[in-house]
C-alpha positions, -999 to 999 in steps of 0.1 A, spaced: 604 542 -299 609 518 -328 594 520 -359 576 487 -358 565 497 -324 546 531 -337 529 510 -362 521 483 -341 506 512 -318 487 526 -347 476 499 -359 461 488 -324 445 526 -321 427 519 -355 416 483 -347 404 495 -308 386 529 -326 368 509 -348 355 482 -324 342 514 -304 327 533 -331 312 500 -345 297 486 -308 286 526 -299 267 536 -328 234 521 -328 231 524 -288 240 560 -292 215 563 -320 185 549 -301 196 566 -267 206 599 -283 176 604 -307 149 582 -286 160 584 -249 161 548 -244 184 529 -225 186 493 -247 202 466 -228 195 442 -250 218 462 -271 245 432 -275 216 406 -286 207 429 -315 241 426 -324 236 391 -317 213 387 -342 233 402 -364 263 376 -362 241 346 -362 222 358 -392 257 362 -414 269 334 -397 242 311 -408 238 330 -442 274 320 -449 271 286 -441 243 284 -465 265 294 -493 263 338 -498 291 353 -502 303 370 -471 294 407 -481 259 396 -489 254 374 -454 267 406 -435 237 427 -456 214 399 -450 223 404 -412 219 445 -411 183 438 -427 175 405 -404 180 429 -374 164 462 -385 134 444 -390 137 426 -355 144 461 -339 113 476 -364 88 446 -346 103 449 -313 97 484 -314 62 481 -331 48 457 -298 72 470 -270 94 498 -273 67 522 -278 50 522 -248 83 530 -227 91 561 -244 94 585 -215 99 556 -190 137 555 -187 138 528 -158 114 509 -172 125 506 -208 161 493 -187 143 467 -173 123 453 -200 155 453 -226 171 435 -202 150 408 -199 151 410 -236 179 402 -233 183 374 -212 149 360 -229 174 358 -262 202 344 -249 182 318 -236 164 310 -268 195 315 -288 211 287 -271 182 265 -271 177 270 -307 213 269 -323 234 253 -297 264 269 -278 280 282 -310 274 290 -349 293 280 -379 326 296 -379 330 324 -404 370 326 -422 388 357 -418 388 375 -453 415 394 -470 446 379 -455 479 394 -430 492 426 -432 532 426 -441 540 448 -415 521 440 -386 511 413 -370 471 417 -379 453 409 -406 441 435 -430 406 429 -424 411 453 -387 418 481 -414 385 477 -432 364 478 -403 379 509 -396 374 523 -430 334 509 -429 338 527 -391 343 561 -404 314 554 -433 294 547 -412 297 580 -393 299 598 -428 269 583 -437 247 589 -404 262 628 -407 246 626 -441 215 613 -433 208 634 -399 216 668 -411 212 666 -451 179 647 -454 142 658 -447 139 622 -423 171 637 -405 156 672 -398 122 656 -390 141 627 -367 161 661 -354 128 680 -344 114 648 -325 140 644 -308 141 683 -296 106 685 -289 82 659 -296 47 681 -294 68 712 -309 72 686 -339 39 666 -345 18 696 -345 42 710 -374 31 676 -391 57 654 -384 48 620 -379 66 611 -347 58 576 -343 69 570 -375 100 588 -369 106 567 -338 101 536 -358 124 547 -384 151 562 -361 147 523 -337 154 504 -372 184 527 -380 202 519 -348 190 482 -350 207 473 -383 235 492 -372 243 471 -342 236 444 -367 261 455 -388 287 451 -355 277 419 -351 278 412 -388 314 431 -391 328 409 -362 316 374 -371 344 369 -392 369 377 -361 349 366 -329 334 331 -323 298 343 -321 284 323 -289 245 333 -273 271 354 -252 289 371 -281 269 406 -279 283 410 -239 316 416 -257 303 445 -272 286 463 -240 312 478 -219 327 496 -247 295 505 -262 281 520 -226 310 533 -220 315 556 -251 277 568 -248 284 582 -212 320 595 -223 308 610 -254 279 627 -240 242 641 -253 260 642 -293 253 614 -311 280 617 -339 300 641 -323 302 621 -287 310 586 -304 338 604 -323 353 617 -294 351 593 -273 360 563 -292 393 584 -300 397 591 -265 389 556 -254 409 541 -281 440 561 -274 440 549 -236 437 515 -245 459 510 -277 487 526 -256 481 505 -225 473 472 -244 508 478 -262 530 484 -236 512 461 -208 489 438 -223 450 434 -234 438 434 -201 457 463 -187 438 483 -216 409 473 -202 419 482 -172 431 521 -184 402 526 -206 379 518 -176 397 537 -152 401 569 -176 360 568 -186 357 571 -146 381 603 -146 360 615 -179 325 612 -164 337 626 -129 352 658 -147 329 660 -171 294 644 -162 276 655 -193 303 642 -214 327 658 -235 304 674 -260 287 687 -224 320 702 -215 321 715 -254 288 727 -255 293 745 -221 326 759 -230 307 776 -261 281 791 -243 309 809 -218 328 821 -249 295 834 -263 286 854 -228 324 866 -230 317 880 -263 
């Protein structure tokens, strides 16, 4: 294989890894740490895009619209959680059907409110000389793997992250040690608000944001959760790499929708061989070696 073919291979791994990481991370937040199944996942990062969107067009610079986005939607996803959220802990079926009509209640209101579209958003930073793609897919990766850097920080270096930790292991276990588990529910719903926020915010710049933009994000999103497996970090790692892999090599010999296509059918091999995931299959694999020992 040519030279310009393995770069335009990486570069297609790196701009696919960090639309995964980017779409997964707040869904895998919520549903990892909270147990809730948030199909109104896309509309939060929904919210996110039309908030920089319109931000820009006001006249912020573009790094301050995308913060102004993050914070619009972790305070949507700290109210939505405040008057709904909480009374479906423990109801997984439930809390599906109620974020989807969350959804669909957004999309509706979206368009009613703003029209079918929002003001466009330029593409910042220019081409890359090699590739054909701008250099802008290489900075959402880099902000990709901060992101991941920064929620290891904050999860298993901070007193929130070992309180968040003990919620999430058991609830009673925690609040009669003192924690304040609503609190840490709250918190932990706000986290992985903003941070589908900050997808929607990242991807403004390169997507025309439509009521129907956050659907774009699902399937990918979704699909990494179940892939990855009960790990929030570890699980979004490894299966956006895996996910990413299938597709960047499919999308660049056959095409974008024949990635599709492979990443689809390769998450359906995944979660038949492995139906808790790969950090299941991990986590099992270290018990064994443990009894062998």
């Amino acid at each position: 294989m040519a030279t310009p073919e393995l770069l335009n291979l990486g570069f297609e791994f790196v701009e696919i890894f960090a639309f995964i990481v980017l779409a997964t991370v707040g869904l895998a937040v919520i549903f990892g740490m909270m147990g809730i199944i948030n199909l109104a996942h896309g509309e939060f990062i929904l919210v996110g895009a039309y908030t920089t969107s319109f931000a820009v067009a006001a006249g912020l610079p573009l790094a301050a619209a995308m913060a102004v986005g993050v914070l619009a939607t972790a305070a949507f996803g700290l109210v939505l959680e405040r008057l709904i959220i909480r009374r479906l802990y423990g109801r997984l079926l439930d809390s599906m059907v109620v974020t989807w009509g969350i959804s669909l209640v957004m999309i509706q209101l979206t368009r009613i409110a703003f029209g079918n579209t929002a003001p466009g958003v330029g593409i910042p930073f220019g081409q890359l000389p090699v590739v054909d793609g701008p250099v802008y897919y290489l900075v959402l990766a880099v902000v990709a793997v901060g992101v991941l850097g920064g929620l290891y920080a904050l999860f298993m270096w901070t007193d929130f992250g070992v309180r968040a930790r003990a919620t999430m292991q058991d609830e009673a276990t925690a609040r009669s040690m003192g924690v304040d588990t609503d609190r840490m529910y709250t918190a932990t719903f706000a986290i992985g608000s903003g941070l589908a926020g900050l997808a929607g915010a990242l991807y403004a710049p390169v997507m025309t944001v439509t009521p129907e933009y956050g659907t774009s994000f699902l399937v990918e999103a979704f699909v990494a959760v179940v892939v990855g497996g009960s790990s929030v970090l570890l699980g979004t790692i490894l299966a956006s790499g895996f996910l990413g892999t299938v597709n960047a090599a499919f999308t660049n010999l056959a095409g974008t929708f024949m990635g599709q296509v492979a990443m689809l059918v390769a998450a359906i091999v995944a979660i038949r061989l492995m139906p808790d995931g790969i950090t299941g299959l991990l986590s099992d694999l270290r018990e064994k070696w443990g009894e062998s020992e």
